[in-house]
C-alpha positions in Angstrom: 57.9 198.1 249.2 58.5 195.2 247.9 55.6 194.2 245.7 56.4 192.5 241.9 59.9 190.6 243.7 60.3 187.1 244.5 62.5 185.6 247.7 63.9 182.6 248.9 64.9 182.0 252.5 66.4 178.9 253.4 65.8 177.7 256.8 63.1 179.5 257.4 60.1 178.1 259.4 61.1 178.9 262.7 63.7 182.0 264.9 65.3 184.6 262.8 63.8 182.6 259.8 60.4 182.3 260.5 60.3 186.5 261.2 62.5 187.4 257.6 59.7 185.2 255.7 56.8 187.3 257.8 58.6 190.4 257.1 59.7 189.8 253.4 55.8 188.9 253.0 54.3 191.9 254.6 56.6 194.0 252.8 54.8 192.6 249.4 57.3 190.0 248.1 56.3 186.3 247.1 58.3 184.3 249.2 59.3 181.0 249.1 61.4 179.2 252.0 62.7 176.4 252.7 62.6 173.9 255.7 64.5 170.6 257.1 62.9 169.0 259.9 59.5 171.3 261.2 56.7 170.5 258.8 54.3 171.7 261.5 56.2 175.3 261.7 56.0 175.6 258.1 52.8 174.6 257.3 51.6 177.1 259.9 53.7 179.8 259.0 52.6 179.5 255.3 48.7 179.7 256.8 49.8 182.6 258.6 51.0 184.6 255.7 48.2 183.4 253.0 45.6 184.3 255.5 47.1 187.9 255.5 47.6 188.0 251.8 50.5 187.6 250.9 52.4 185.1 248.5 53.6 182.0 250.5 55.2 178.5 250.0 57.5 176.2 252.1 59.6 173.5 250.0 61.3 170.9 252.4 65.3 170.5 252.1 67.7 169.1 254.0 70.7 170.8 253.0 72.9 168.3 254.7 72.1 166.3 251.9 74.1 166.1 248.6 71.6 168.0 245.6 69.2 169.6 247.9 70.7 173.6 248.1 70.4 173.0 243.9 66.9 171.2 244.1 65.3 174.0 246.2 66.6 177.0 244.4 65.5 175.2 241.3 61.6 174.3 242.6 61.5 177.9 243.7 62.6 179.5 240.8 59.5 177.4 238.8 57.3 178.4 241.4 58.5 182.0 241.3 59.4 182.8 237.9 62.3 184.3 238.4 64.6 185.6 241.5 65.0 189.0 243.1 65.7 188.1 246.5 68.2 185.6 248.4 68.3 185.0 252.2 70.6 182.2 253.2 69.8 181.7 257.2 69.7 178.3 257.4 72.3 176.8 260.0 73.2 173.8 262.0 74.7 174.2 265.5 76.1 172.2 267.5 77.0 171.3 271.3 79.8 173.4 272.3 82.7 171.2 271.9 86.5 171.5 272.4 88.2 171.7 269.2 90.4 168.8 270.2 87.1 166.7 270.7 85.6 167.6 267.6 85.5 165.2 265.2 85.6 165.3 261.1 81.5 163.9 260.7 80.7 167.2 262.8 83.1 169.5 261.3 81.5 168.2 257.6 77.7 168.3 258.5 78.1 172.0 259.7 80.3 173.8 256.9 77.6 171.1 254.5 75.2 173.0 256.1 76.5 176.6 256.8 78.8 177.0 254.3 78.2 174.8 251.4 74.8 175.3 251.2 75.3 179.2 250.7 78.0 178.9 248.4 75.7 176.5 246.3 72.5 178.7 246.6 75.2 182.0 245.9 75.9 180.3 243.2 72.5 179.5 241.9 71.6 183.1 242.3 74.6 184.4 240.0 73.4 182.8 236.9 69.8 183.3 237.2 69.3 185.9 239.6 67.7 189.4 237.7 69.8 192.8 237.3 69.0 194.8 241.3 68.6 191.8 243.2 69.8 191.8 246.5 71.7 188.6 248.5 71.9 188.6 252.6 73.7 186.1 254.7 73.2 185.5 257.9 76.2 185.2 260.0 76.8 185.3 263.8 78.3 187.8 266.0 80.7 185.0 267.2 83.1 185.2 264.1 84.8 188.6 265.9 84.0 187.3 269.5 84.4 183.8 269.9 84.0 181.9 272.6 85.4 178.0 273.3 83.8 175.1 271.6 82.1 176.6 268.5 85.0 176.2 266.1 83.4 174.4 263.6 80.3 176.9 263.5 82.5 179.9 263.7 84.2 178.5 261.0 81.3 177.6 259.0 79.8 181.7 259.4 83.6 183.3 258.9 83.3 181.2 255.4 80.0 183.2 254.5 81.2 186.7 255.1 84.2 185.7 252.6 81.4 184.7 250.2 79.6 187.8 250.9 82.5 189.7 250.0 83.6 188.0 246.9 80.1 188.2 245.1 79.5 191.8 246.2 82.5 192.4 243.4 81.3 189.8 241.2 77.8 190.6 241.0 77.7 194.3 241.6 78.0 195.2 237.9 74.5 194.0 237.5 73.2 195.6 240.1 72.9 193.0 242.4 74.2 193.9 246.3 75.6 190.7 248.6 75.4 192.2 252.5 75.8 189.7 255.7 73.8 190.1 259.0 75.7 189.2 261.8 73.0 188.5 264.9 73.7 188.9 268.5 72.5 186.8 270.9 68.8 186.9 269.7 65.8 185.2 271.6 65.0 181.7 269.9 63.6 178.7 270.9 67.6 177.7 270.0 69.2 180.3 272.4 67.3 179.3 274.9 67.5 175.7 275.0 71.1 175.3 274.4 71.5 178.5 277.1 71.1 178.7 280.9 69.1 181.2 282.3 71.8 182.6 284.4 74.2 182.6 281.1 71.1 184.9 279.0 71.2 187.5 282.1 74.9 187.4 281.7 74.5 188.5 277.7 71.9 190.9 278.3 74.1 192.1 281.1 76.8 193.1 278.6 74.5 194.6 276.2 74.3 198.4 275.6 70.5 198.2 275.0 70.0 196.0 277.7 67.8 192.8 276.7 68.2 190.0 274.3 67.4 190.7 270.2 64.4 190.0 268.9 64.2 187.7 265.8 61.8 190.9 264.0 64.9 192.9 265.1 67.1 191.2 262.4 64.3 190.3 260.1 64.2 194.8 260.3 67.4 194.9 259.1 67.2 192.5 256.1 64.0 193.9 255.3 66.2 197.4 254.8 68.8 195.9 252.9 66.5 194.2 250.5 64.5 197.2 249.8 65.3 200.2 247.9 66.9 201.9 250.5 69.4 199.2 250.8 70.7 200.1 247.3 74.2 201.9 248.1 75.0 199.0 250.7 76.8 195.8 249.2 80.1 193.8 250.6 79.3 194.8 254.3 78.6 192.9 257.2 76.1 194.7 259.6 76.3 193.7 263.1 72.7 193.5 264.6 73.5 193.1 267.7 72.2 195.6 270.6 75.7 197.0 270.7 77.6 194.3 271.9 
């Protein structure tokens, strides 16, 4: 489905990541993605996918830091030859913290990372990226129900769905489609350790289809909007989330 086009993920060795690079992979793309902290998870996830295969490469970058965003799209771009595909999915969360206790180092480091980083890989992609290419960012499902304490975060995603929507017009004339993919509460090593058991029986208590997501279940639906049937789809924000 997707043989001949290149990828880049960012933040993408580990959760939701970690099963976009598998499925971008399987599909036939040659993927690069990128990575902060987990050399371990990357360097296994790459074995995972060469030994099926398929086109594989992790490039570490701390998009916290100033010239990294710019540094990896750049390295991939040599590596790939060119772009076709653009999944921005890295994120940095946070404690839940009171918005009168949040303080301005926090607020920076996660719109740096969150929202900066997409606008500066977004931007990357609009001067190099070739005529049909697709662009999906990943948002949360907690930008239309928030809950206390993840102001900066919610903040961070709400600034990637305007982004979404602003290069949908932009870039549509050449073909290129900008959708976001706005996850539920989806079963990571994340969710889970910043979650109580008693607080992930609440969620899946509330959800129409009655568990937690899966990370495959959103890698599903970028994998759809990245392929050719995702073609009549750009500016929209799909909301993967069990029905919530």
């Amino acid at each position: 489905m997707l043989k001949g086009k290149t990828a880049v993920v960012t933040g993408g060795s580990r959760g939701i990541g970690r099963a976009i690079v598998e499925r971008l992979c399987r599909d036939g793309a040659d993927v690069v993605f990128g990575y902060a902290t987990r050399e371990d998870a990357a360097a296994d996830l790459v074995r995972a996918m060469r030994a099926e295969g398929a086109g594989c490469r992790a490039l570490k970058a701390d998009l916290a830091r100033p010239g990294e965003a710019e540094r990896l799209m750049e390295a991939a771009e040599e590596h790939l030859g060119g772009l076709d595909i653009l999944v921005n999915n890295a994120a940095m969360a946070f404690e839940p913290t009171p918005l009168a206790e949040t303080d301005e180092t926090t607020f920076d480091a996660v719109m740096g990372v969150n929202a900066k980083s997409a606008f500066l890989t977004i931007r990357h992609a609009a001067r190099t990226m070739r005529e049909g290419g697709r662009i999906v960012n990943i948002s949360t499902l907690n930008t239309v129900r928030p809950v206390p304490g993840i102001g900066a975060y919610a903040a961070s995603k709400g600034a990637i769905e305007q982004l979404t929507a602003v290069a949908a017009r932009e870039l549509g004339s050449r073909g290129i489609t900008v959708n976001t993919v706005s996850p539920g509460a989806t079963d990571t090593e994340l969710l889970r350790g910043t979650n109580s058991p008693e607080g992930l029986d609440r969620v899946v208590a509330v959800t129409p289809l009655g568990r937690l997501g899966r990370p495959s279940d959103i890698a599903d639906v970028v994998g759809f909007l990245v392929g050719p049937q995702g073609g009549w789809l750009t500016g929209q924000n799909l909301r993967a989330t069990g029905g919530i």
